[in-house]
C-alpha beads as a LAMMPS data file, in Angstrom:
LAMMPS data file: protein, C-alpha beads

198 atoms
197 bonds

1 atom types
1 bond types

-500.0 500.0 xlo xhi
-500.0 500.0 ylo yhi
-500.0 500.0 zlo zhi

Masses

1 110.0

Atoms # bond

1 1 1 331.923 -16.438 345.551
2 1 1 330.926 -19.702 343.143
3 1 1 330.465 -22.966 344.829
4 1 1 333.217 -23.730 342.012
5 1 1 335.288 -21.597 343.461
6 1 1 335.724 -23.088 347.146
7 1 1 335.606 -26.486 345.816
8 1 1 338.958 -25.370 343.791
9 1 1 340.095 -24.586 347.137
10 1 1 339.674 -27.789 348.601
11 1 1 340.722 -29.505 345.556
12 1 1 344.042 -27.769 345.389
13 1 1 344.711 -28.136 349.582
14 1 1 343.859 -32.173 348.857
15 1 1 346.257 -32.315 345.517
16 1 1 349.245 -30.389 347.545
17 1 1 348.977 -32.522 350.461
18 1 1 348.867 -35.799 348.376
19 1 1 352.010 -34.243 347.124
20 1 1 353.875 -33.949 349.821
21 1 1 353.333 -37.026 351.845
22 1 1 355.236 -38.894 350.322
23 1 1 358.333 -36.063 349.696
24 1 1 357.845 -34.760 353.458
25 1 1 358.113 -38.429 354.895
26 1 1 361.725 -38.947 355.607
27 1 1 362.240 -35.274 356.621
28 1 1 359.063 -35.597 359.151
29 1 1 360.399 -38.778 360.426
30 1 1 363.741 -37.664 360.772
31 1 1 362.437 -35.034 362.855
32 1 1 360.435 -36.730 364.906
33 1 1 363.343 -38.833 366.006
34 1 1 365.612 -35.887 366.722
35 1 1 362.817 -34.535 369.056
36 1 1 361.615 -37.403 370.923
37 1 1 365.330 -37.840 371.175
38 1 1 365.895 -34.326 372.686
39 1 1 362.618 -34.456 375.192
40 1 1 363.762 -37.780 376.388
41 1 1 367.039 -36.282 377.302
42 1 1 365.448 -33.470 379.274
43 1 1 365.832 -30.840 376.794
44 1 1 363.175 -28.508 375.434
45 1 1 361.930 -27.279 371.748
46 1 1 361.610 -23.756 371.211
47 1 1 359.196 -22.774 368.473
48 1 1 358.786 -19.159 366.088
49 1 1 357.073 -17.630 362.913
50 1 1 355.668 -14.899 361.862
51 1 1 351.429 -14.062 360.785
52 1 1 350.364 -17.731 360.341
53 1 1 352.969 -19.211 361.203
54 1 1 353.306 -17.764 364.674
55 1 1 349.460 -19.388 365.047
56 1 1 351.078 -22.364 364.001
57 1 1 354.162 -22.178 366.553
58 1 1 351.286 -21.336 369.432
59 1 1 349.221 -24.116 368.375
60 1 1 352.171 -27.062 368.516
61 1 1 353.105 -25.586 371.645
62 1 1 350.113 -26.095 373.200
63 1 1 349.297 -29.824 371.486
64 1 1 353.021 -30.598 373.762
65 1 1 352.460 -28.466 376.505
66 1 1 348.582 -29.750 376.911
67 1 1 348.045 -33.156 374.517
68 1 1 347.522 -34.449 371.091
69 1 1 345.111 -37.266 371.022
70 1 1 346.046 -38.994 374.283
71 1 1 346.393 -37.974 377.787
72 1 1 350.252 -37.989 378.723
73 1 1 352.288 -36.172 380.956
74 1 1 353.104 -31.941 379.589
75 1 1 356.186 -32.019 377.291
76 1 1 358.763 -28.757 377.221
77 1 1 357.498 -26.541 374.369
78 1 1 358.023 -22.518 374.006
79 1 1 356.390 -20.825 371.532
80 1 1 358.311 -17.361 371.241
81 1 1 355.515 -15.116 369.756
82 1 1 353.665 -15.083 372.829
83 1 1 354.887 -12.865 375.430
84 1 1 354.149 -9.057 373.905
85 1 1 355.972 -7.359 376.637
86 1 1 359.477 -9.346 375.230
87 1 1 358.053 -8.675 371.474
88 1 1 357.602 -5.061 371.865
89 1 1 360.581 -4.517 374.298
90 1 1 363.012 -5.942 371.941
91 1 1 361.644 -4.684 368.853
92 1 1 361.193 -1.126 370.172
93 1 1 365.579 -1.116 371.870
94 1 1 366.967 -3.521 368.924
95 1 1 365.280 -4.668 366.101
96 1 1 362.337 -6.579 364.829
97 1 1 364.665 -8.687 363.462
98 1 1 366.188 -10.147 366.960
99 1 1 362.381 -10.681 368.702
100 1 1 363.287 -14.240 368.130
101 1 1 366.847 -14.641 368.556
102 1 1 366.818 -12.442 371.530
103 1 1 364.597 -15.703 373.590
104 1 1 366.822 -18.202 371.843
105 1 1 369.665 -16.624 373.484
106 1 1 368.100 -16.364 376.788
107 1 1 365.619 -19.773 376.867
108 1 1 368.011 -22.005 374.490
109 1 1 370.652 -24.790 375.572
110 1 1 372.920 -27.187 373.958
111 1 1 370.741 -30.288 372.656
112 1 1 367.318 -27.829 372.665
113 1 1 365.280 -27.906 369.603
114 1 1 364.346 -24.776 367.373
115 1 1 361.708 -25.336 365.482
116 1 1 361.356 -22.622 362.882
117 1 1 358.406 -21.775 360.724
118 1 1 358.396 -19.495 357.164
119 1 1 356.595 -20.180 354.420
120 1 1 359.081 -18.316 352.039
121 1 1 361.843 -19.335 354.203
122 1 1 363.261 -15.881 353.982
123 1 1 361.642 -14.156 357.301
124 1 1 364.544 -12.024 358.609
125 1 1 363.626 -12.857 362.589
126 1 1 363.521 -16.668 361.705
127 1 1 366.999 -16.478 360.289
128 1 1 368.228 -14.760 362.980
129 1 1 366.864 -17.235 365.303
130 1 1 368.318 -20.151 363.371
131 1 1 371.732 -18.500 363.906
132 1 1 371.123 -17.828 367.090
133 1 1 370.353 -22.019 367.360
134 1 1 373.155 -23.043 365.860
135 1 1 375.442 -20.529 368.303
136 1 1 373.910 -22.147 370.993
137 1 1 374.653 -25.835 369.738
138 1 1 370.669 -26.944 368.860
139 1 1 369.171 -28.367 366.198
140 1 1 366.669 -26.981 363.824
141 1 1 364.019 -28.422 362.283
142 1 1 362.897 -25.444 359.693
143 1 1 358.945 -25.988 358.062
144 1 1 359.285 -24.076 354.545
145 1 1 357.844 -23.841 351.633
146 1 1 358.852 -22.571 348.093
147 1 1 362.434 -23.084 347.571
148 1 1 363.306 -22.966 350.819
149 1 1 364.718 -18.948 350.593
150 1 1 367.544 -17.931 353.002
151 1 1 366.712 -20.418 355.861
152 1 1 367.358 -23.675 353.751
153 1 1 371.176 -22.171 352.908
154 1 1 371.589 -21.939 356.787
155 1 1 370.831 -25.254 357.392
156 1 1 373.283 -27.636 358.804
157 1 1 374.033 -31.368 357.973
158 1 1 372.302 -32.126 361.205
159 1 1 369.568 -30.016 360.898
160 1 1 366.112 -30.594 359.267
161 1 1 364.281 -28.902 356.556
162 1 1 360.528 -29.681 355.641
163 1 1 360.085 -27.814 352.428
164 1 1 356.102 -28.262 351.007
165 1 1 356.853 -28.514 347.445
166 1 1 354.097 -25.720 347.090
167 1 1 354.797 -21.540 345.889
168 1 1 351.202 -20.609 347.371
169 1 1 350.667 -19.292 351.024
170 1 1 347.873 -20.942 352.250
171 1 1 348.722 -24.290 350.425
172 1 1 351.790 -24.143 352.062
173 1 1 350.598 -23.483 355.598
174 1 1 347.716 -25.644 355.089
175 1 1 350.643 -28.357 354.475
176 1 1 352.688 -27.106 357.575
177 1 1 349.588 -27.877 360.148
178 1 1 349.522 -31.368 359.338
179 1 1 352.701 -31.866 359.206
180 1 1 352.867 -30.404 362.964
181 1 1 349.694 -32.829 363.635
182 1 1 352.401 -35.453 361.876
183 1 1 355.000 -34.461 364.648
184 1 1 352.618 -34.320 367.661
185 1 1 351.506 -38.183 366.849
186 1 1 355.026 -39.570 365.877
187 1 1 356.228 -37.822 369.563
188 1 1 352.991 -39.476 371.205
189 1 1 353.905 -42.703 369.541
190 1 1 357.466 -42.666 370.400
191 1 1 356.878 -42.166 373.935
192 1 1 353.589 -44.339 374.340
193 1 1 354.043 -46.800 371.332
194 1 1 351.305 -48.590 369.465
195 1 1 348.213 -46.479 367.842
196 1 1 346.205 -43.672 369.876
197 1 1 342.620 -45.273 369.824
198 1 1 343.855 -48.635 371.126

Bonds

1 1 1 2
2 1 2 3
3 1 3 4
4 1 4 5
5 1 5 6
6 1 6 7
7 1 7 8
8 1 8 9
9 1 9 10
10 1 10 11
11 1 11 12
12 1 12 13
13 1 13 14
14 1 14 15
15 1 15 16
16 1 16 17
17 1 17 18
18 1 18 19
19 1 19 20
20 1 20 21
21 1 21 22
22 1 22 23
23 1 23 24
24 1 24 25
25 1 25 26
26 1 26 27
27 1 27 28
28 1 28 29
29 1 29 30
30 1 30 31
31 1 31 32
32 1 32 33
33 1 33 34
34 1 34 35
35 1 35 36
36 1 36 37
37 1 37 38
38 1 38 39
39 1 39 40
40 1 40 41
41 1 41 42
42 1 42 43
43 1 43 44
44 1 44 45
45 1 45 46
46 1 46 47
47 1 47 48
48 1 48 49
49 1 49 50
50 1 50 51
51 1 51 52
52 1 52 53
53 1 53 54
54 1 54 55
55 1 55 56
56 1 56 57
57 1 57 58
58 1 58 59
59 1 59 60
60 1 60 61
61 1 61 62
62 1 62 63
63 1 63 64
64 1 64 65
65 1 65 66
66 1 66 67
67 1 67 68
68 1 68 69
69 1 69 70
70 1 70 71
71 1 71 72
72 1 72 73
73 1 73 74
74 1 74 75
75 1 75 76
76 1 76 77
77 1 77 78
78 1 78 79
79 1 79 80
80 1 80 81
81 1 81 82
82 1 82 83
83 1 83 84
84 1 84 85
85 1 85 86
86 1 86 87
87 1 87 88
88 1 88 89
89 1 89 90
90 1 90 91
91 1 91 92
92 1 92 93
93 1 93 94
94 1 94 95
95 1 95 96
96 1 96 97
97 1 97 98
98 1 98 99
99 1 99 100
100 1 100 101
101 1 101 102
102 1 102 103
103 1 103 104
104 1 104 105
105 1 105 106
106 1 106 107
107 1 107 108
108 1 108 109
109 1 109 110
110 1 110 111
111 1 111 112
112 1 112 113
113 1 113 114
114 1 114 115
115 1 115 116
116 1 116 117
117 1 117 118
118 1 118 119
119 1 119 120
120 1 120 121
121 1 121 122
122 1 122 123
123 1 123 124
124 1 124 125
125 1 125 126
126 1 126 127
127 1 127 128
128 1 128 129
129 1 129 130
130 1 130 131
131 1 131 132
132 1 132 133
133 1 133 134
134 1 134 135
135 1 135 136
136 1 136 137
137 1 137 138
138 1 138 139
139 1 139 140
140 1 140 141
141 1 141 142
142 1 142 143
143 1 143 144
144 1 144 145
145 1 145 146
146 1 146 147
147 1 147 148
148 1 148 149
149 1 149 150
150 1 150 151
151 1 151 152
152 1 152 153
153 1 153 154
154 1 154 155
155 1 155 156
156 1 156 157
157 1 157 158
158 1 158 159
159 1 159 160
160 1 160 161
161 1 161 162
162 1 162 163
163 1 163 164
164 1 164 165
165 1 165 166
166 1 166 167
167 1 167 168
168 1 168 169
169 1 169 170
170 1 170 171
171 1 171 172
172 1 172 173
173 1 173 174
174 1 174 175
175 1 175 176
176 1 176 177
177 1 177 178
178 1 178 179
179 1 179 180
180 1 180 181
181 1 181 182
182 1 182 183
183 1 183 184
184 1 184 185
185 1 185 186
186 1 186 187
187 1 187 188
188 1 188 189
189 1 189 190
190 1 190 191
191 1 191 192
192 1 192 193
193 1 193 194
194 1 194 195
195 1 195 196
196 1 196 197
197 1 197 198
C-alpha cells in the first residue's frame, strides 16, 4: 500500500467528520439531554449493533459503566451483544433477528434508553429492537448512516436519529465513535458541569 494511499484515508475520515459536526450537533445535543435526563431519573440505557457496531455498543457501555475522562460514580449502561449464552440461545429457538429485542423485552422499562447502532440503518435485529423500545415506552436514540434505511422510518417524534451524512462503512463508523465520545462528555458535563481538565 502507497503512503498516498493511507493519507487518503485520513484525509477522507478528517473531511467526513468536519462534515458532520456541524449537521450532527443538534441531534447529539438533543440526545444528550434525553439521557442525562433518563439516568438522573434512575433509569438505564440499553445499547446494540451488529460487527462494528456491536464494538461500538461494548465500548460506550463501558466509558458509563467505568468513566470517560473523569472519575464519577458507574452510570446504568447494557450493552446487549455481550452475553453469548443469550445470543446463541435465542438465535438457535427464535431467530437472529430477536437477539436484541428478546433483552429489550426482558432488561427494558418505561423511560429506559435504547440506543441503537447501524450504519445502513437497515439491520433486521436493530429494528426489531427499536420496536421492541417503543412497545416498552423508551426512547431511542438510533446512530446511522446513509439515508438512514428502515430504522429512520421507525423513528418517533420523540426519538433521536444521528445520521453521518456519509454512504461509506468505515467513514461512517469512524463518525459514530466520536460521536459516542460526544455523548460520554456531554453526560459527564451534565452531571459534573464545567470542563474535564479543570
Amino acid at each position: 500500500m502507497t503512503n498516498q494511499r493511507i493519507l487518503s484515508h485520513f484525509h477522507e475520515s478528517a473531511e467526513t467528520k468536519i462534515q458532520s459536526a456541524t449537521v450532527l450537533a443538534p441531534a447529539l445535543a438533543q440526545a444528550i439531554d434525553l439521557m442525562f435526563a433518563a439516568l438522573s431519573n434512575g433509569n438505564k440505557i440499553l445499547v446494540c449493533g451488529n460487527g462494528g457496531s456491536a464494538a461500538d455498543a461494548q465500548h460506550f457501555a463501558a466509558e458509563l459503566v467505568g468513566r470517560f475522562e473523569r472519575e464519577r460514580f458507574p452510570l446504568p449502561a447494557l450493552a446487549l451483544t455481550t452475553d453469548t449464552s443469550i445470543l446463541t440461545a435465542v438465535a438457535n429457538d427464535y431467530s437472529y433477528r430477536e437477539i436484541f429485542s428478546k433483552q429489550v423485552q426482558a432488561f427494558g422499562q418505561a423511560g429506559d434508553i435504547l440506543l441503537a447502532l447501524s450504519t445502513s440503518g437497515n439491520s433486521a435485529n436493530v429494528i426489531q429492537a427499536i420496536q421492541a423500545a417503543h412497545d416498552r415506552e423508551m426512547i431511542v436514540v438510533a446512530l446511522t448512516g446513509r439515508d438512514g434505511g428502515g430504522m429512520a422510518s421507525l423513528l418517533l417524534p420523540e426519538d433521536v436519529e444521528i445520521r453521518v451524512p456519509s454512504t461509506v462503512t468505515a467513514r461512517i463508523q469512524e463518525v459514530h465513535l466520536t460521536c459516542i465520545h460526544c455523548i460520554c462528555d456531554g453526560i459527564d458535563v451534565a452531571l459534573f458541569g464545567g470542563d474535564v481538565n479543570e
